[in-house]
C-alpha positions as CSV (number, residue, x, y, z in Angstrom):
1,X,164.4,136.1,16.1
2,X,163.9,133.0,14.2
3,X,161.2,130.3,14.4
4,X,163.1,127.6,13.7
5,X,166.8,127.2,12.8
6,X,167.6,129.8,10.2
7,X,163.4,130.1,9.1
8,X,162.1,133.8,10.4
9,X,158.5,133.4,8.8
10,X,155.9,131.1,8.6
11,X,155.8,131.5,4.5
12,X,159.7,130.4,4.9
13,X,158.9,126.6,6.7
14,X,155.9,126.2,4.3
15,X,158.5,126.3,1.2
16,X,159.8,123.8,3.1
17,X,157.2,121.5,4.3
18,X,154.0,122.7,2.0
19,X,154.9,119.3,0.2
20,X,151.6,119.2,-1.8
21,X,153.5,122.3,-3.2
22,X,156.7,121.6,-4.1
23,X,155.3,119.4,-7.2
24,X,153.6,121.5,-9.9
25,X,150.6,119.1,-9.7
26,X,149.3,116.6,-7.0
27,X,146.7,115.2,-9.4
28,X,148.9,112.3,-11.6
29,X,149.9,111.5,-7.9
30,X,146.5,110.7,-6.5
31,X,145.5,108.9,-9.6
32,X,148.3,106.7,-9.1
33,X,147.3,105.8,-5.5
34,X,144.0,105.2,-5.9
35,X,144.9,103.5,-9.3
36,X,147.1,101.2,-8.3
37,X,146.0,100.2,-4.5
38,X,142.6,99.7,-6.5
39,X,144.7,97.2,-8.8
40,X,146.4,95.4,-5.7
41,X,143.2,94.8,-3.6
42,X,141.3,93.2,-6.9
43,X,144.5,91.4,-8.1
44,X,146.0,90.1,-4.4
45,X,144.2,87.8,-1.9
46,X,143.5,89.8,1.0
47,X,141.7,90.6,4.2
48,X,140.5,94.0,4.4
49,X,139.7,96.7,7.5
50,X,141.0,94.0,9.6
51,X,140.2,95.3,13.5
52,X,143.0,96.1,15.8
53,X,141.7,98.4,18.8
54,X,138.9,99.9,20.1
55,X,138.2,102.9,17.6
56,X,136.4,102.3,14.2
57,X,139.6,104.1,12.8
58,X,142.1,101.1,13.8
59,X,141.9,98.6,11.2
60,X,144.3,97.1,9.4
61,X,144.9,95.3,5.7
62,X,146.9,92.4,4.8
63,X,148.1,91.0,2.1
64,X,149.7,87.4,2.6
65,X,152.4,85.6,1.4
66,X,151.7,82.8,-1.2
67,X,153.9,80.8,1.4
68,X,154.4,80.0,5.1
69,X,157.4,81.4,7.4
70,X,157.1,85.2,5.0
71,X,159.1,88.5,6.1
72,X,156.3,90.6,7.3
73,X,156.2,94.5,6.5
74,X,153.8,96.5,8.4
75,X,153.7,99.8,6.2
76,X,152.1,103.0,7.6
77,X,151.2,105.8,5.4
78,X,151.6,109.2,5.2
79,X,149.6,112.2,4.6
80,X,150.4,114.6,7.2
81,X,148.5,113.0,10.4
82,X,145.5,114.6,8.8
83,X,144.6,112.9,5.3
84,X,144.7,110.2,3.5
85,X,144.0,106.3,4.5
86,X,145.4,102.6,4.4
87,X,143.0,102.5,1.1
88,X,145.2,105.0,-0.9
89,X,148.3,102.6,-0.4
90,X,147.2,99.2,-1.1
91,X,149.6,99.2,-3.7
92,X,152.4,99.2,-1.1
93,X,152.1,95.1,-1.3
94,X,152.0,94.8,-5.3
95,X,155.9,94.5,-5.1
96,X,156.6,93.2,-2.4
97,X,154.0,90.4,-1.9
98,X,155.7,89.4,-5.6
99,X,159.3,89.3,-3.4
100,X,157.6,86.9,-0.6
101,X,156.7,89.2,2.0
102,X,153.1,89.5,3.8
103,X,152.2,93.0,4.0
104,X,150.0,95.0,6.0
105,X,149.2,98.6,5.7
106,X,147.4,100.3,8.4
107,X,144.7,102.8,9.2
108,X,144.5,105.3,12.4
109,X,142.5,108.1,13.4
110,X,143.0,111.8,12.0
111,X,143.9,115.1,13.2
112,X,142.4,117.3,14.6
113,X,139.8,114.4,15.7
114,X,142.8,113.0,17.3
115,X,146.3,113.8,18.1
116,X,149.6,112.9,17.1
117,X,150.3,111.0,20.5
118,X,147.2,109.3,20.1
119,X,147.9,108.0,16.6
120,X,151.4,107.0,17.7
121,X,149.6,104.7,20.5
122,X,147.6,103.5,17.5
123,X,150.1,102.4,15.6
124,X,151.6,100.5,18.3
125,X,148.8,98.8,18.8
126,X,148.9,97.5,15.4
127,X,152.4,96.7,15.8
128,X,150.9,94.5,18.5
129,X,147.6,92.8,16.8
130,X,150.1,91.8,13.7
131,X,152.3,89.9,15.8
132,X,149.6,88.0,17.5
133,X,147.7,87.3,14.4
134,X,150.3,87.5,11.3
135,X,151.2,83.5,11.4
136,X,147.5,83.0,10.1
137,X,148.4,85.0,6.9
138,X,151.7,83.1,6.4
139,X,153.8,86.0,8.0
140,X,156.7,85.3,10.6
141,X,156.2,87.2,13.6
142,X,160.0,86.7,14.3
143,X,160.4,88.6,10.8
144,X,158.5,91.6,11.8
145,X,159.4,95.1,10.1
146,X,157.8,98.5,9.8
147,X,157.9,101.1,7.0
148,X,156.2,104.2,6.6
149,X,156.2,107.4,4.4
150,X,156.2,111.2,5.6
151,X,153.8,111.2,8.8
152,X,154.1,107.4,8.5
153,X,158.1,107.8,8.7
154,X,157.7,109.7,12.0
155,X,155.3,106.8,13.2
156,X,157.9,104.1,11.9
157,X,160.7,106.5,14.0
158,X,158.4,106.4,17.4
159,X,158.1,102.9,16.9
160,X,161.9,101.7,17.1
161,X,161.7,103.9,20.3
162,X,159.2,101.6,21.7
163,X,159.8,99.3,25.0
164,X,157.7,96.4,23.9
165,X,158.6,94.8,26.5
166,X,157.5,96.6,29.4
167,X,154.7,98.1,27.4
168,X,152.8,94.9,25.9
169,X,154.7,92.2,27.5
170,X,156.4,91.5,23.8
171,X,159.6,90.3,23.1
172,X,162.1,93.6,23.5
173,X,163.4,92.6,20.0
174,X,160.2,92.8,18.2
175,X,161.1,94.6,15.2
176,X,163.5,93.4,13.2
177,X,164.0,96.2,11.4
178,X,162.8,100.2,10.2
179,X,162.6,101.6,7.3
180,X,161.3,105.3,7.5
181,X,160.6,106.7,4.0
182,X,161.2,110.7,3.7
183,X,159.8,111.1,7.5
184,X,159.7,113.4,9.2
185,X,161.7,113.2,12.6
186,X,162.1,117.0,14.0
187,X,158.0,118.0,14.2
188,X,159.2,121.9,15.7
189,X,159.2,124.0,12.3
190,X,155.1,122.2,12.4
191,X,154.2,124.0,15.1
192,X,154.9,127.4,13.2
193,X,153.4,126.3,10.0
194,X,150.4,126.2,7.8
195,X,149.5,123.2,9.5
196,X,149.0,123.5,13.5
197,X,145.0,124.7,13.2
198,X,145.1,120.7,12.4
199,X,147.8,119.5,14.4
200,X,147.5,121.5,17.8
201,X,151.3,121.0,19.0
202,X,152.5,122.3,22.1
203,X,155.8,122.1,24.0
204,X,155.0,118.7,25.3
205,X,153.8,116.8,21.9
206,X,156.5,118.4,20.0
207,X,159.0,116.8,22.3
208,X,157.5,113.2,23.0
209,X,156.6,112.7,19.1
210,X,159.7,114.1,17.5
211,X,162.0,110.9,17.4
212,X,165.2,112.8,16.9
213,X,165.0,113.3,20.4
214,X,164.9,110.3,22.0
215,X,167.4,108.5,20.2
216,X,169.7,105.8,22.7
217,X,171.5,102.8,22.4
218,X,170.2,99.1,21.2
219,X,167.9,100.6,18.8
220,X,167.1,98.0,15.7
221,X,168.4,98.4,12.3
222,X,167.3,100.9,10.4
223,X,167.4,101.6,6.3
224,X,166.5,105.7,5.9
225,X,165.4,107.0,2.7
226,X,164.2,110.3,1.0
227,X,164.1,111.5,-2.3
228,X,166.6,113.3,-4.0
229,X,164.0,116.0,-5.4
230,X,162.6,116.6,-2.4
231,X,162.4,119.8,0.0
232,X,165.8,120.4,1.8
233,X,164.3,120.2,5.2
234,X,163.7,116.6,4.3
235,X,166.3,115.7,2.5
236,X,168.5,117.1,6.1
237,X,166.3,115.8,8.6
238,X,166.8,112.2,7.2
239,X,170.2,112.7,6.8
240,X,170.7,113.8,11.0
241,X,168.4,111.5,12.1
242,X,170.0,108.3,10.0
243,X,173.8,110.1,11.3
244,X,172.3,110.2,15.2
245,X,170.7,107.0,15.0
246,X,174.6,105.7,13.9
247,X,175.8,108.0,16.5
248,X,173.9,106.5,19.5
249,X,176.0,102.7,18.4
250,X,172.7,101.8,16.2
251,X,173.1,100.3,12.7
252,X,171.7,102.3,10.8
253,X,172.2,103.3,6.5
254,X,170.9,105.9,4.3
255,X,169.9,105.8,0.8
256,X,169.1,108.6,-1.0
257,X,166.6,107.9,-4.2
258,X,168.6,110.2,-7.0
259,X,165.6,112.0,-8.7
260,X,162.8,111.1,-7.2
261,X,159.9,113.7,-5.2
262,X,158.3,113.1,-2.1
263,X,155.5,111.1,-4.0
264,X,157.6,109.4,-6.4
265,X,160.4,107.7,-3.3
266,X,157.2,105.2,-2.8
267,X,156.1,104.6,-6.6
268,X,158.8,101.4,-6.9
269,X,156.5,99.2,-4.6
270,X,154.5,98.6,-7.3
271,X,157.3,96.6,-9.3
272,X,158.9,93.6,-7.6
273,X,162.1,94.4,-9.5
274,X,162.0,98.7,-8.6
275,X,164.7,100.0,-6.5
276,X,162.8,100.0,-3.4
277,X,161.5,97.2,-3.1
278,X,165.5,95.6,-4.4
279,X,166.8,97.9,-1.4
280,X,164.1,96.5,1.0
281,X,164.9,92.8,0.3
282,X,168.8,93.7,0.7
283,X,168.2,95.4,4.4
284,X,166.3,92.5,5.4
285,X,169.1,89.9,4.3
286,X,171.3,92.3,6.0
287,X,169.4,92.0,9.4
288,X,169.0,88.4,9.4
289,X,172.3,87.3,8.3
290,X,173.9,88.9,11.9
């Protein structure tokens, strides 16, 4: 009897999603986080650990627009649910504030302090506390998207399945558009793997915070990406979730980065000119040209 599709072990889905060891060496990796947020936060204007709910963990950090009226990119980061803060991807905005946008990248609270339903009602509340405050950092709130890499795809996923609406009393078109990074969108082969002392998932929270099962109709645009280096479980659950999100009468496109690991799909937002950050501008001229 198999775990999880054709996976019979636990040693089987860690091959897969052990992503800190499908690269021969995580150090060059972490350098270049903490490297080059380091070199956004002392070379950008910005306001840092900005708060946005009631926990110490729910701040957020933006990174303005030199002009009025920007595109606004909240960008949510990855690591797993359990590692990792908005510090370690300051460099998210390096690109992109070049391109005109306002960024923020956010923090949450960690497993097992927390779980994965409580960080996705985190990062809707940040969702929330950017529109309401984003017009003071020269960001649109009528040009609101989200990104987010890995854990912080999965959070980006939950959040295009959101009723603003009938939640915060928001406009039901909030977002104008997603753009999950190498997420991850089927949380079922977690539950058997290395990492579930940390993450705890049971029946329930495997179903309410994997977004490939919730997908419907009117969903908002979405551009998915993943590296072409990386695992095949993610390479395929990006692939299905982009073809259901289609499937369901959503617009939706995929890009796959030729090349590039699970660390490297995010590198490009450091260069205004990178791949990423030319395929970003292009979805969101896509989205508000209909």
């Amino acid at each position: 009897m198999n775990l999880y599709r054709n996976f019979a072990t636990q040693d089987e889905i860690d091959k897969e999603y052990n992503l800190e060891a499908a690269v021969p060496d995580m150090g060059p990796y972490v350098e270049f986080f903490l490297g080059e947020s380091e070199r956004a936060r002392s070379s950008l204007p910005c306001t840092l650990d900005v708060p946005f709910g009631p926990t110490l963990d729910e701040t957020m950090d933006i990174f303005p627009a030199n002009e009025p009226g920007a595109p606004v990119l909240l960008f949510i980061h990855g690591g797993y649910w359990r590692i990792l803060s908005s510090k370690e991807f300051s460099f998210v905005a390096l690109g992109l504030v070049e391109r005109g946008f306002t960024v923020v990248v956010s923090n949450y609270s960690l497993c097992p302090k927390v779980t994965i339903p409580e960080i996705t009602r985190q990062s809707r509340a940040a969702v929330a506390a950017v529109y309401s405050v984003i017009e003071q950092y020269n960001g649109d709130p009528g040009r609101l998207y989200v990104s987010g890499h890995s854990a912080g795809g999965q959070q980006v996923a939950m959040l295009a399945q959101t009723d603003w609406a009938a939640t915060y009393g928001l406009p039901s078109s909030l977002l104008k558009g997603v753009f999950p990074i190498s997420g991850l969108f089927d949380l079922r082969p977690l539950r058997y793997s290395w990492l579930q002392p940390m993450l705890q998932l049971d029946t329930e929270s495997v179903r309410s915070q994997s977004p490939q099962f919730h997908i419907a109709s009117g969903g908002e645009p979405m551009l998915v990406t993943v590296g072409g280096n990386e695992p095949s479980e993610l390479v395929r659950q990006s692939k299905e979730f982009c073809n259901a999100w289609q499937g369901a009468g959503n617009t939706a496109r995929y890009w796959e980065q030729p090349g590039k690991n699970h660390f490297e799909a995010i590198q490009g937002f450091t260069e205004a000119n990178s791949p990423i950050c030319t395929e970003l501008q292009k979805f969101v001229q896509e989205c508000e040209s209909t």
